[in-house]
C-alpha atoms as an extended CHARMM CRD file, in Angstrom:
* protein
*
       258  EXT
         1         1  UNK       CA            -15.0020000000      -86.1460000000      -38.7740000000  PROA      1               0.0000000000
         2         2  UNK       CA            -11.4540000000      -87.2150000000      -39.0910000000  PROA      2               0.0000000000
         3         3  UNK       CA            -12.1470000000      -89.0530000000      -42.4520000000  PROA      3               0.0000000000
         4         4  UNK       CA            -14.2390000000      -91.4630000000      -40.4650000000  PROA      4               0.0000000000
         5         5  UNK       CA            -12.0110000000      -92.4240000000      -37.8430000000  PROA      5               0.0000000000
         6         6  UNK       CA            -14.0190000000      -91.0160000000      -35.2810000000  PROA      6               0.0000000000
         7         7  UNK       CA            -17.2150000000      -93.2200000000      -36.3880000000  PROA      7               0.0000000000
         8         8  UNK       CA            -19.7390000000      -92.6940000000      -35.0790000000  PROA      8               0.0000000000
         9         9  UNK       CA            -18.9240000000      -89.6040000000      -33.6360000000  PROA      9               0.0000000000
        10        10  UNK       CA            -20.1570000000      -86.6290000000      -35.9620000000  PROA      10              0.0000000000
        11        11  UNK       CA            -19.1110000000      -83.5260000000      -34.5290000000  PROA      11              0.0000000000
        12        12  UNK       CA            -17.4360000000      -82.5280000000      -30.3100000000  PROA      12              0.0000000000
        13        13  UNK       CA            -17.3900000000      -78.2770000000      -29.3900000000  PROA      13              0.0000000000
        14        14  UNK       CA            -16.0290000000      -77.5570000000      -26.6940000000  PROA      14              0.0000000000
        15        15  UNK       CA            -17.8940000000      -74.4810000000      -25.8300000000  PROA      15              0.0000000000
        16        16  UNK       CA            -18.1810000000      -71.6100000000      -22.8660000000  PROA      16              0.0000000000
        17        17  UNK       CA            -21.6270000000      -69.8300000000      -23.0600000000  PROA      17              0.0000000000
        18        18  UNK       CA            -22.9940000000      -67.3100000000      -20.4280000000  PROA      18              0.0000000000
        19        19  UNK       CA            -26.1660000000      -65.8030000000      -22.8690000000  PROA      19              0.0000000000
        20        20  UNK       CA            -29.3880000000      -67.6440000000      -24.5620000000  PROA      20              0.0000000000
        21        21  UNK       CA            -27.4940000000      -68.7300000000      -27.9090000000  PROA      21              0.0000000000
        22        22  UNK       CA            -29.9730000000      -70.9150000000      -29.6350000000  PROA      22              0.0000000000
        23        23  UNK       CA            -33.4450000000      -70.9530000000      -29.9100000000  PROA      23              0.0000000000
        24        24  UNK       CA            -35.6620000000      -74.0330000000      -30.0130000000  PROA      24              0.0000000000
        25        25  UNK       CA            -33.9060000000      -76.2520000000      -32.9510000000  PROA      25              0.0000000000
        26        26  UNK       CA            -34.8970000000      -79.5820000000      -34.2810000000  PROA      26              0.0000000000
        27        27  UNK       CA            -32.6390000000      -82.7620000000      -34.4370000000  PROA      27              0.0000000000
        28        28  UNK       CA            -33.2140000000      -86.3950000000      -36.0960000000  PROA      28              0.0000000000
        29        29  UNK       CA            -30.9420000000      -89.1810000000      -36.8970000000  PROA      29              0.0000000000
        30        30  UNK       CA            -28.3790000000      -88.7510000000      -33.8240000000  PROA      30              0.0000000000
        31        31  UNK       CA            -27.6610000000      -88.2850000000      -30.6820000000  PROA      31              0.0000000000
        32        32  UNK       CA            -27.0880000000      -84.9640000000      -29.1170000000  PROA      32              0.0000000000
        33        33  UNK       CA            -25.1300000000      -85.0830000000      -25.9610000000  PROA      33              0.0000000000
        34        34  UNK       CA            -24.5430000000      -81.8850000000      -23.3260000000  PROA      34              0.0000000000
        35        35  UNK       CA            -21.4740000000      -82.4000000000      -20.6230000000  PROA      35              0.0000000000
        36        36  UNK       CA            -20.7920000000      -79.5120000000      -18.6880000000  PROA      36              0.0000000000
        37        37  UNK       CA            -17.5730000000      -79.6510000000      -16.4950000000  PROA      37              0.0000000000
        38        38  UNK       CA            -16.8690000000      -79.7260000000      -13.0200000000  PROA      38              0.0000000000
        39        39  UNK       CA            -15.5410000000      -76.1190000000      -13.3360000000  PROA      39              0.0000000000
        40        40  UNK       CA            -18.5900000000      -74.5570000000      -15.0880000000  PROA      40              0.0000000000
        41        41  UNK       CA            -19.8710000000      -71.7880000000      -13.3620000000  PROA      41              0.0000000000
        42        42  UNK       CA            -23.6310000000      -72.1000000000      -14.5590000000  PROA      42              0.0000000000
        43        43  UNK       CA            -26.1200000000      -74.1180000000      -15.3170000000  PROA      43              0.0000000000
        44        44  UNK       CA            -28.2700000000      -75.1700000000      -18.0040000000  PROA      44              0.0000000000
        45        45  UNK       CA            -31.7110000000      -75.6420000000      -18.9300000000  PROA      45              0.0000000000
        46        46  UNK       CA            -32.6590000000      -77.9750000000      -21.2070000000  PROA      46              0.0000000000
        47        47  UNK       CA            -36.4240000000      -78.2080000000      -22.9320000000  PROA      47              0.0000000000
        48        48  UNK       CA            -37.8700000000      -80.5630000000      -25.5450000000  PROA      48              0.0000000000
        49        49  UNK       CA            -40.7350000000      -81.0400000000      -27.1130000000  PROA      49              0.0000000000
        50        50  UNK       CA            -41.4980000000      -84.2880000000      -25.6420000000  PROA      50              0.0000000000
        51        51  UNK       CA            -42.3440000000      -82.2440000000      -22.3950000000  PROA      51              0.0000000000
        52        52  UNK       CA            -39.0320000000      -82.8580000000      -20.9510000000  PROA      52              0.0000000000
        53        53  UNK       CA            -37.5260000000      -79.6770000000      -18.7110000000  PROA      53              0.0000000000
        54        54  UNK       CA            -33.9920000000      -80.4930000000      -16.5400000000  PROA      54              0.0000000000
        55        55  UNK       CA            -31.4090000000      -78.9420000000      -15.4830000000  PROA      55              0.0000000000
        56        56  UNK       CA            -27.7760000000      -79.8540000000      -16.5960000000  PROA      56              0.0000000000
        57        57  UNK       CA            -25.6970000000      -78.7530000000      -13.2710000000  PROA      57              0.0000000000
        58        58  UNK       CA            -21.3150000000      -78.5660000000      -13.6960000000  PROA      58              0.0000000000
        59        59  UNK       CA            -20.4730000000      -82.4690000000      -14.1600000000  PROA      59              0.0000000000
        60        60  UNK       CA            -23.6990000000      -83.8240000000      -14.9840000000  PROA      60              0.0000000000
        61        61  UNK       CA            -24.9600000000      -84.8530000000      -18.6240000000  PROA      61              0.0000000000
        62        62  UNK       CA            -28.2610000000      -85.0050000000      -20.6830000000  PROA      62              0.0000000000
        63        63  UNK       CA            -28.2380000000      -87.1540000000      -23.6190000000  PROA      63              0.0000000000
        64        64  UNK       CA            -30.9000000000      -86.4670000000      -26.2730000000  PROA      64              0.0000000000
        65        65  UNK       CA            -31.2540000000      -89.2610000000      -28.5080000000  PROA      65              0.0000000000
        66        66  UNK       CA            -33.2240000000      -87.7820000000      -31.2980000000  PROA      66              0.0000000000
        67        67  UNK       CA            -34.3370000000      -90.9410000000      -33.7930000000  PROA      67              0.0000000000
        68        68  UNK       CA            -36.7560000000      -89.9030000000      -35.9200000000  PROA      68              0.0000000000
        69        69  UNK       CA            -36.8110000000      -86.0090000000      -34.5050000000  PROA      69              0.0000000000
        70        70  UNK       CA            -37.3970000000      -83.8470000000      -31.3460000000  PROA      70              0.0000000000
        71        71  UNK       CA            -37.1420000000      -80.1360000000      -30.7500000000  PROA      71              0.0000000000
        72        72  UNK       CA            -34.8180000000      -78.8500000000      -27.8610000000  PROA      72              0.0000000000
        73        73  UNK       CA            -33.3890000000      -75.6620000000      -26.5310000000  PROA      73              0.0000000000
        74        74  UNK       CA            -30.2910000000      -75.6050000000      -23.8080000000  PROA      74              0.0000000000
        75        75  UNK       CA            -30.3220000000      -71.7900000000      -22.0240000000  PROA      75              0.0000000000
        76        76  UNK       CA            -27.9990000000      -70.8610000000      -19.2580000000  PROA      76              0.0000000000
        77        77  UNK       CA            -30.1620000000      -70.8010000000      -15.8360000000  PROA      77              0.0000000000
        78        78  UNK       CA            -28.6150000000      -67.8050000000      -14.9840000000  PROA      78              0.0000000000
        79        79  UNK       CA            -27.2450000000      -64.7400000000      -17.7570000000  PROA      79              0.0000000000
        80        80  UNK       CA            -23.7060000000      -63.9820000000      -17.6680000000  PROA      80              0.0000000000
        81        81  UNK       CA            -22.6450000000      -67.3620000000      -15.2910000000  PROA      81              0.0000000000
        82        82  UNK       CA            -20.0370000000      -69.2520000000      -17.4340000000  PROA      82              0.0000000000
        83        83  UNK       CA            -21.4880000000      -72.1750000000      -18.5530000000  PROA      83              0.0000000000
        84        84  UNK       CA            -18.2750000000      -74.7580000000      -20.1750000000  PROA      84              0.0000000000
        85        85  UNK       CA            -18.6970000000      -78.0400000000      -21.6700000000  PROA      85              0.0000000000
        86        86  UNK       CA            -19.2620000000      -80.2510000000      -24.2450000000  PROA      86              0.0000000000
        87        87  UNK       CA            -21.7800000000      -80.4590000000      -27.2950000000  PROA      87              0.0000000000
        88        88  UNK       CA            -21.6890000000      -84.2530000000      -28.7750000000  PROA      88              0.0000000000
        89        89  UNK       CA            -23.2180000000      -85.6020000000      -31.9010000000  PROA      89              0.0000000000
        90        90  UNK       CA            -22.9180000000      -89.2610000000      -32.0020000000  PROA      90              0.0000000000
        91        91  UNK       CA            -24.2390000000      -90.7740000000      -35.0700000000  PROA      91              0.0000000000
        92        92  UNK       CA            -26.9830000000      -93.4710000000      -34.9780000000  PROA      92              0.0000000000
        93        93  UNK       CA            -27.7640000000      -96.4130000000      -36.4720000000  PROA      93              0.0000000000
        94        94  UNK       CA            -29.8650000000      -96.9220000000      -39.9030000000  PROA      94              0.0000000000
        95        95  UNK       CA            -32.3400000000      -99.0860000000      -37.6200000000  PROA      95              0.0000000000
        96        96  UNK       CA            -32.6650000000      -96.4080000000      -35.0190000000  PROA      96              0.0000000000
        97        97  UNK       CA            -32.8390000000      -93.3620000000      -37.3160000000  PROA      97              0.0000000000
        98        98  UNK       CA            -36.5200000000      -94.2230000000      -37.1740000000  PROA      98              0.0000000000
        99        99  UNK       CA            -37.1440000000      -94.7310000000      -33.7870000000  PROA      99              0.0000000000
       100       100  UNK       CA            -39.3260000000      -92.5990000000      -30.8610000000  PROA      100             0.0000000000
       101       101  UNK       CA            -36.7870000000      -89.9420000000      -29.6680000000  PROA      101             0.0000000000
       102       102  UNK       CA            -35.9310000000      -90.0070000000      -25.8810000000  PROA      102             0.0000000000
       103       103  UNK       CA            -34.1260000000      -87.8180000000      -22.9950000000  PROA      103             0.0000000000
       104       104  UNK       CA            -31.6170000000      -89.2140000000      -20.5300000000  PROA      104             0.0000000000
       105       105  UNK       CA            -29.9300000000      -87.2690000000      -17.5190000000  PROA      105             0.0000000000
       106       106  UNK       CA            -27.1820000000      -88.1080000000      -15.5340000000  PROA      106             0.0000000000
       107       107  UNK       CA            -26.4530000000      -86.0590000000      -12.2400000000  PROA      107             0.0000000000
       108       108  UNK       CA            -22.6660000000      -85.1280000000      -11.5060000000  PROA      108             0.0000000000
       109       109  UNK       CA            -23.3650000000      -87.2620000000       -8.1340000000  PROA      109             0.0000000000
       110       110  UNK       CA            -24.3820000000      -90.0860000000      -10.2430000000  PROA      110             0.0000000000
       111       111  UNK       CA            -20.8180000000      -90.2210000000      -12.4840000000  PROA      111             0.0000000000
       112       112  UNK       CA            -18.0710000000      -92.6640000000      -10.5600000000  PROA      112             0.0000000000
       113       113  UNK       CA            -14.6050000000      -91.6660000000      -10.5260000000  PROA      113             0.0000000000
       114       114  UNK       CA            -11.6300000000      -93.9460000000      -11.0380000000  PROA      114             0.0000000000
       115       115  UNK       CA             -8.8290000000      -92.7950000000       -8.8900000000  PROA      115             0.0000000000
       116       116  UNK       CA             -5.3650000000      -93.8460000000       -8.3840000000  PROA      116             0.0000000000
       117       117  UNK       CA             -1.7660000000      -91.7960000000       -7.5680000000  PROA      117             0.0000000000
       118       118  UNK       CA             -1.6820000000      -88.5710000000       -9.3010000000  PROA      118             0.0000000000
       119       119  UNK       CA             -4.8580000000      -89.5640000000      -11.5560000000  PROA      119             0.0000000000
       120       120  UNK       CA             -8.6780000000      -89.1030000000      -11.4490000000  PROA      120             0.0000000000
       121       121  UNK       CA            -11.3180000000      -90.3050000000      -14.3850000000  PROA      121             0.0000000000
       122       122  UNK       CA            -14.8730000000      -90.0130000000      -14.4880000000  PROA      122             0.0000000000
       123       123  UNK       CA            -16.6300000000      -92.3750000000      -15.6450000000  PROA      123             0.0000000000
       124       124  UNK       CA            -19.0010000000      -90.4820000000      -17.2420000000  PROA      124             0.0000000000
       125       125  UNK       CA            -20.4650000000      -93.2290000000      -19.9200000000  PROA      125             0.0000000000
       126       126  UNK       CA            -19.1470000000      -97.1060000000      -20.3790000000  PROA      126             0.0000000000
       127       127  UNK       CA            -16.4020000000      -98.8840000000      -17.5690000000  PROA      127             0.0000000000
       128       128  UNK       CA            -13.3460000000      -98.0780000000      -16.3810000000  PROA      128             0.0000000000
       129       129  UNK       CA            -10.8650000000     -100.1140000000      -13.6320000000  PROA      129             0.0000000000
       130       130  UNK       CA            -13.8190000000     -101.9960000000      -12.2840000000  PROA      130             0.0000000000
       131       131  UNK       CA            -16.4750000000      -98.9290000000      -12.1490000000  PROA      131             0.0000000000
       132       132  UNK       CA            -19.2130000000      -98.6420000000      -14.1740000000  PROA      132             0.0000000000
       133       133  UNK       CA            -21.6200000000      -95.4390000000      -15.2680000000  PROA      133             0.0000000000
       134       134  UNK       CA            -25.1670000000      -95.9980000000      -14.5190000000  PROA      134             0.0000000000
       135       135  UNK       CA            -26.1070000000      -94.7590000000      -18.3050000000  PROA      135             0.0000000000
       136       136  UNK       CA            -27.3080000000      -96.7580000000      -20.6500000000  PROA      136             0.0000000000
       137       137  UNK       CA            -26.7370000000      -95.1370000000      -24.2540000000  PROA      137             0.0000000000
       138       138  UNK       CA            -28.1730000000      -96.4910000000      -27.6140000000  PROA      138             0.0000000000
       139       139  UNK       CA            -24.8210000000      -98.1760000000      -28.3850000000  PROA      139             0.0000000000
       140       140  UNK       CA            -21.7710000000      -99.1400000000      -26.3280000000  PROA      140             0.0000000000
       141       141  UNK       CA            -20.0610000000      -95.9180000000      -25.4190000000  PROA      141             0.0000000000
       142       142  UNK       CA            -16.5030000000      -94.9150000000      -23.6650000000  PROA      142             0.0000000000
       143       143  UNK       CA            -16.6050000000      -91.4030000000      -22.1240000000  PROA      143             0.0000000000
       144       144  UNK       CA            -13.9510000000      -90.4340000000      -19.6120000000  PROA      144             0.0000000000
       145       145  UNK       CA            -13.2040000000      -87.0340000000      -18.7470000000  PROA      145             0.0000000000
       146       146  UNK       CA             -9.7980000000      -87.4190000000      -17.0160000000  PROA      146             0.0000000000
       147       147  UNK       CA             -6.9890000000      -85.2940000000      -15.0640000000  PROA      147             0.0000000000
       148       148  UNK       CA             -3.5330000000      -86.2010000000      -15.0480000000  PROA      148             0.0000000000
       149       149  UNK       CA             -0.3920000000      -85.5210000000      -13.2060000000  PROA      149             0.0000000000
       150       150  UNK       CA              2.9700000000      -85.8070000000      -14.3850000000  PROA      150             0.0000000000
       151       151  UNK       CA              4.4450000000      -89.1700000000      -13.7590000000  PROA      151             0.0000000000
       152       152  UNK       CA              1.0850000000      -91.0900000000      -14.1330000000  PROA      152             0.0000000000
       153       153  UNK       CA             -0.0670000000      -92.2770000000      -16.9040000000  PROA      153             0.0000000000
       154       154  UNK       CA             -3.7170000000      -92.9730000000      -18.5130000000  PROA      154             0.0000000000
       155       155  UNK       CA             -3.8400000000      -96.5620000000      -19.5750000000  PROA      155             0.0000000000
       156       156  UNK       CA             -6.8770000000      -97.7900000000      -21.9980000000  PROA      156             0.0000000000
       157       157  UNK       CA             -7.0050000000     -100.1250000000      -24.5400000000  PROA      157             0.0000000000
       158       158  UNK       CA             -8.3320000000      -99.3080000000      -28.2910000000  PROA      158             0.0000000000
       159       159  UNK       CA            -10.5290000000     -102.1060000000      -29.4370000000  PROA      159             0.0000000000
       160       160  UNK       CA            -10.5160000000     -103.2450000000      -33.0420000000  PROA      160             0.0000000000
       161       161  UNK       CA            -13.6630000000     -102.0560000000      -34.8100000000  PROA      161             0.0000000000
       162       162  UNK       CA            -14.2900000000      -98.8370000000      -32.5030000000  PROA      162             0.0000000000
       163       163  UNK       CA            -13.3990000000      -95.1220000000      -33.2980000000  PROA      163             0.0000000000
       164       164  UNK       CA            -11.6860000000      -93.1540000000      -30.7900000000  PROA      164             0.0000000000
       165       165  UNK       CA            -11.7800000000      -89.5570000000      -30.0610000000  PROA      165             0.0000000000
       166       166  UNK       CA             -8.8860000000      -87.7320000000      -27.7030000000  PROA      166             0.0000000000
       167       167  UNK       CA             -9.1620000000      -84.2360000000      -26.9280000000  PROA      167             0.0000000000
       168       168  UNK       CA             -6.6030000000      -82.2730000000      -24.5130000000  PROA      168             0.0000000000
       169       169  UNK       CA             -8.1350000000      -79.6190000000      -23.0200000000  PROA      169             0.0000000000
       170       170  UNK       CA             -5.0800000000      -77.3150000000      -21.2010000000  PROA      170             0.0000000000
       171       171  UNK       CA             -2.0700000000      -78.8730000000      -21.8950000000  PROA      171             0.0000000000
       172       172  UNK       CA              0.0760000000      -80.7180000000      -24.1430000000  PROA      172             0.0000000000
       173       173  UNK       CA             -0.2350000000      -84.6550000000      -23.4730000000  PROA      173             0.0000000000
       174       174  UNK       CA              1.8000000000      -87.4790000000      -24.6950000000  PROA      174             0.0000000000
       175       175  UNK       CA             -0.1580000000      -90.4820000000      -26.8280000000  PROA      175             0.0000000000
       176       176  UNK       CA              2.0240000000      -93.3050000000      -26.5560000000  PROA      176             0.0000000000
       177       177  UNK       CA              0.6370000000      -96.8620000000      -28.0540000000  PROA      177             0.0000000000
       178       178  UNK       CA              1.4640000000      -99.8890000000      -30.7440000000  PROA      178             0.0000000000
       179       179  UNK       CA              5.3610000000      -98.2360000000      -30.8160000000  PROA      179             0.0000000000
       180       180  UNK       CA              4.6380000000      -94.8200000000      -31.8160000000  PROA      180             0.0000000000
       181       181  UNK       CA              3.9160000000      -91.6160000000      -29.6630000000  PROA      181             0.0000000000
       182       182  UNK       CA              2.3490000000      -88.0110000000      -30.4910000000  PROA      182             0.0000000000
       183       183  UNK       CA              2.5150000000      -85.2120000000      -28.6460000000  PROA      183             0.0000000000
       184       184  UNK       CA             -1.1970000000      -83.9610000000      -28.9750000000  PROA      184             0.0000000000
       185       185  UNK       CA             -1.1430000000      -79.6090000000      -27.9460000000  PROA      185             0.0000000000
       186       186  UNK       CA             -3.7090000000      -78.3100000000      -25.7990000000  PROA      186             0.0000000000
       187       187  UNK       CA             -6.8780000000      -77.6310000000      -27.6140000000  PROA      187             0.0000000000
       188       188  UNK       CA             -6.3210000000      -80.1480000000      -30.2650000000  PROA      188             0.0000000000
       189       189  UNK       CA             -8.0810000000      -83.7660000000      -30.9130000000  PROA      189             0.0000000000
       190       190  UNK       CA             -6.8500000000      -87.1910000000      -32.2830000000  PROA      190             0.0000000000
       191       191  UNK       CA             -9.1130000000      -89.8500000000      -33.5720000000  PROA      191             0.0000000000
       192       192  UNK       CA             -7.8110000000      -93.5710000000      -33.4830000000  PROA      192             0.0000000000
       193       193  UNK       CA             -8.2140000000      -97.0560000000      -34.8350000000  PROA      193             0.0000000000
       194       194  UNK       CA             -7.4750000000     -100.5080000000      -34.0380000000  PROA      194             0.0000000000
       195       195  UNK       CA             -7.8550000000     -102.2770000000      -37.3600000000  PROA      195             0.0000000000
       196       196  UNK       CA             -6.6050000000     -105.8450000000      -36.1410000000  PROA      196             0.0000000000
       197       197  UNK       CA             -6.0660000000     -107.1480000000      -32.6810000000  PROA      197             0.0000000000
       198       198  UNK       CA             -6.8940000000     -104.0620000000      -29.3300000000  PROA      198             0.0000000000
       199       199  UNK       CA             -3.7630000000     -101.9910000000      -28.6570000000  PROA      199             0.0000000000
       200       200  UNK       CA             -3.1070000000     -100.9450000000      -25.5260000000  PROA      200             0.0000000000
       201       201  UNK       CA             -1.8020000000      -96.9410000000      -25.4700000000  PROA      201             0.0000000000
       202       202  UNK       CA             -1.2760000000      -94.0260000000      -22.6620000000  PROA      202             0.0000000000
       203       203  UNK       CA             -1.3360000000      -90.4140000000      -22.8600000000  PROA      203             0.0000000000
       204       204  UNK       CA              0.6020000000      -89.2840000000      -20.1230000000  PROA      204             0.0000000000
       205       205  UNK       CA              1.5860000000      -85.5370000000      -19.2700000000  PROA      205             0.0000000000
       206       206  UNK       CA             -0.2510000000      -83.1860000000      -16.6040000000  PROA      206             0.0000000000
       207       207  UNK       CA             -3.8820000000      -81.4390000000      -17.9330000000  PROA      207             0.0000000000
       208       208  UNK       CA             -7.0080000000      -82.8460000000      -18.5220000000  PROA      208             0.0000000000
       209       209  UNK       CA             -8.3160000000      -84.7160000000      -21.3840000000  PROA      209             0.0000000000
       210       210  UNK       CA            -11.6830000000      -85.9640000000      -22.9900000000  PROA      210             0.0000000000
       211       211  UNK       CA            -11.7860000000      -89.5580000000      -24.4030000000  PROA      211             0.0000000000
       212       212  UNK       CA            -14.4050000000      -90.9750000000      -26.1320000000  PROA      212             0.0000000000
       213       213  UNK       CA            -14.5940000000      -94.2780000000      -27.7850000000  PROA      213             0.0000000000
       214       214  UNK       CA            -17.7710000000      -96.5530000000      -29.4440000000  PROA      214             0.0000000000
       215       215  UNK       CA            -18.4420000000      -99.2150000000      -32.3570000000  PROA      215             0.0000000000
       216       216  UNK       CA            -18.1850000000      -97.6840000000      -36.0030000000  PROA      216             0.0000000000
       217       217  UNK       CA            -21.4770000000      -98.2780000000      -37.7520000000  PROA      217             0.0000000000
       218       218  UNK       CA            -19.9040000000      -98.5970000000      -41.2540000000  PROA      218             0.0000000000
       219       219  UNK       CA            -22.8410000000      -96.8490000000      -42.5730000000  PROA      219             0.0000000000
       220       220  UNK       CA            -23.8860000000      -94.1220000000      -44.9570000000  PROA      220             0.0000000000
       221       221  UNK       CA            -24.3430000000      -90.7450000000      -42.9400000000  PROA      221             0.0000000000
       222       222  UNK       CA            -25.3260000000      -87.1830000000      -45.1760000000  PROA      222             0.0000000000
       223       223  UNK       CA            -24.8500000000      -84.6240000000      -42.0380000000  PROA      223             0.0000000000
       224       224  UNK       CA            -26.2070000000      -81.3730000000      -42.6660000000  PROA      224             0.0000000000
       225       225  UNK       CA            -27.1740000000      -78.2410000000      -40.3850000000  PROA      225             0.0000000000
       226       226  UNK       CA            -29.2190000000      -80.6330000000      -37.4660000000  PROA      226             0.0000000000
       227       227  UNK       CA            -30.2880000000      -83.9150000000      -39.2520000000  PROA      227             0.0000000000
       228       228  UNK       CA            -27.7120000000      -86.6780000000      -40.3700000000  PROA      228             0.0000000000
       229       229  UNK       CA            -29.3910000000      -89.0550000000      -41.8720000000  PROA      229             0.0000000000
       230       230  UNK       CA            -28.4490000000      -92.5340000000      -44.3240000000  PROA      230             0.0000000000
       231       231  UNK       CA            -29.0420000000      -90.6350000000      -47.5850000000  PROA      231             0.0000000000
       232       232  UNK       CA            -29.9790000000      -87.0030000000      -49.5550000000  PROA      232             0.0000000000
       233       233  UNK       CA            -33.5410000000      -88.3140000000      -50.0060000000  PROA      233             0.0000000000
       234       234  UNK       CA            -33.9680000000      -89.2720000000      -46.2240000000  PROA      234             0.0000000000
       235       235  UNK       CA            -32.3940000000      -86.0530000000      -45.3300000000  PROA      235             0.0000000000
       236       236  UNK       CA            -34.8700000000      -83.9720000000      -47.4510000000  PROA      236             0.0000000000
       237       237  UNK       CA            -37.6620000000      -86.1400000000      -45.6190000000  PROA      237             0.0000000000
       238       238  UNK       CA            -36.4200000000      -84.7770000000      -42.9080000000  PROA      238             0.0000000000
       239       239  UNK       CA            -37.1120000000      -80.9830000000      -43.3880000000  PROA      239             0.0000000000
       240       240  UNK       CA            -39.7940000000      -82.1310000000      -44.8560000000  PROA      240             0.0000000000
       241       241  UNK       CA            -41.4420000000      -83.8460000000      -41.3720000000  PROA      241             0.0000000000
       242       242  UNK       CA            -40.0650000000      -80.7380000000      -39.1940000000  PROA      242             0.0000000000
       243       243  UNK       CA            -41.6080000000      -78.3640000000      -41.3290000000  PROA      243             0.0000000000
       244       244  UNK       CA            -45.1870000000      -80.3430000000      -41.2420000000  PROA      244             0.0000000000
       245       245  UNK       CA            -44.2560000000      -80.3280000000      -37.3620000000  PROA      245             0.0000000000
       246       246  UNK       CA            -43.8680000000      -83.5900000000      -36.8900000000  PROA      246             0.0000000000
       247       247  UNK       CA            -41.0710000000      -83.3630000000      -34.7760000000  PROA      247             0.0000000000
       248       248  UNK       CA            -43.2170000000      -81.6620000000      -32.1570000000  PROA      248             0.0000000000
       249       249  UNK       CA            -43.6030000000      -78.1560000000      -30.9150000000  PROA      249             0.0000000000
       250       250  UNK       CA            -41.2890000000      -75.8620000000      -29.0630000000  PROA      250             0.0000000000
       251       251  UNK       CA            -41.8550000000      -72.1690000000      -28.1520000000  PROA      251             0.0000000000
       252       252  UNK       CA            -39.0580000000      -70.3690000000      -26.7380000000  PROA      252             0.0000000000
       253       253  UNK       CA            -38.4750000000      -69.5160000000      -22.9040000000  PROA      253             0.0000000000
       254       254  UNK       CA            -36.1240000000      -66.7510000000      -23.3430000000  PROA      254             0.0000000000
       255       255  UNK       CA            -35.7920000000      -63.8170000000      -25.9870000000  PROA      255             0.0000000000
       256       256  UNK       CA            -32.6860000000      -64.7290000000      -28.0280000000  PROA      256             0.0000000000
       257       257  UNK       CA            -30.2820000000      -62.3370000000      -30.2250000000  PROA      257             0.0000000000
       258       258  UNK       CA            -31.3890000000      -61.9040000000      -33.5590000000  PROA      258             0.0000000000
């Protein structure tokens, strides 16, 4: 995504489901991440096949950090409530494409919120202005979904060696850093880099905004349908271990459209 600038970030939709969409699915060699806003009017319910069952509430998170493969399925609790969020797929690293896959969940009660005049940021992964989120993901992650008013600006510094994502969500916002600014529309996303020493930048406007921001792994990735793994061959191993169900067993809950 974004010729690499976004390493290790694979793929971000920004999504608004009310119906069962997809069935039980497999994933390996990333990490598949569900945020669902503070205005979603549903919930979800999310199954795996490691016997896992929660339910993702507006603001909270689950983070399904598939290593070597798991099965999951995400339904809206209730048909027809608008369910809005976030699906993430944040790449892992060659040594943990291997490893046991695990759940994490993060209640909306249990994501701190930086505020200051005319601004508000959740803290949802990583630190921000001396607050911390209580997740612990397999590599260092920022994730701040933040709302802005005019006249106060979002500062954050890019670090050198990290890819950063921006996405504006209702408005146009103004990305101001190392002595050049964009003007980002609503609906639209930015990756950045700091190649040499951090840079500090702002977006400023009024709307709401998604930033996320981790280490690049430098690393080989083949991303195709729900595995991204370090090569063709390992990719084709795979299919391979989901179709000898080896990434576990997942019937669905719900009858889904055809």
């Amino acid at each position: 995504m974004f010729d690499g600038l976004a390493d290790p970030i694979l793929m971000v939709d920004h999504f608004e489901m009310r119906y069962p969409t997809f069935p039980p699915h497999p994933h390996a060699g990333f990490s598949a991440v569900t945020y669902l806003f503070e205005d979603s009017e549903g919930s979800f319910q999310n199954r795996d096949s490691l016997g896992g069952k929660q339910i993702i509430g507006p603001g909270a998170l689950h983070w399904t950090m598939a290593g070597k493969g798991v099965m999951h399925e995400e339904v809206p609790v209730i048909d027809g409530q608008r369910c809005h969020g976030l699906q993430i797929f944040i790449n892992l690293a060659l040594a943990m494409k291997s490893a046991l896959p695990h759940a994490m969940h993060l209640r909306a009660d249990r994501i701190p919120a930086y505020r200051s005049t005319g601004l508000r940021a959740r803290i949802v992964c990583g630190s921000y202005g001396g607050l911390r989120s209580p997740l612990a993901p397999p590599a260092p992650l920022d994730f701040f979904d933040v709302a802005l008013n005019e006249g106060s600006p979002f500062l954050y510094m890019l670090q050198p060696g990290w890819g950063t994502w921006i996405y504006t969500m209702d408005s146009a916002l103004a990305l101001d850093g190392a002595g050049s600014a964009v003007l980002l529309p609503a609906g639209q996303a930015i990756a950045l880099s700091a190649t040499g020493d951090a840079i500090p930048f702002s977006v400023q406007g009024e709307g709401q905004f998604v930033l996320l921001s981790s280490p690049a792994l430098h690393e080989p990735v083949v991303f195709k349908g729900p595995f991204a793994m370090e090569s063709n061959p390992a990719l084709a191993r795979a299919f391979i271990a989901f179709q000898n169900g080896e990434m576990g067993r997942l019937l669905p809950s719900r009858e889904f459209p055809r």
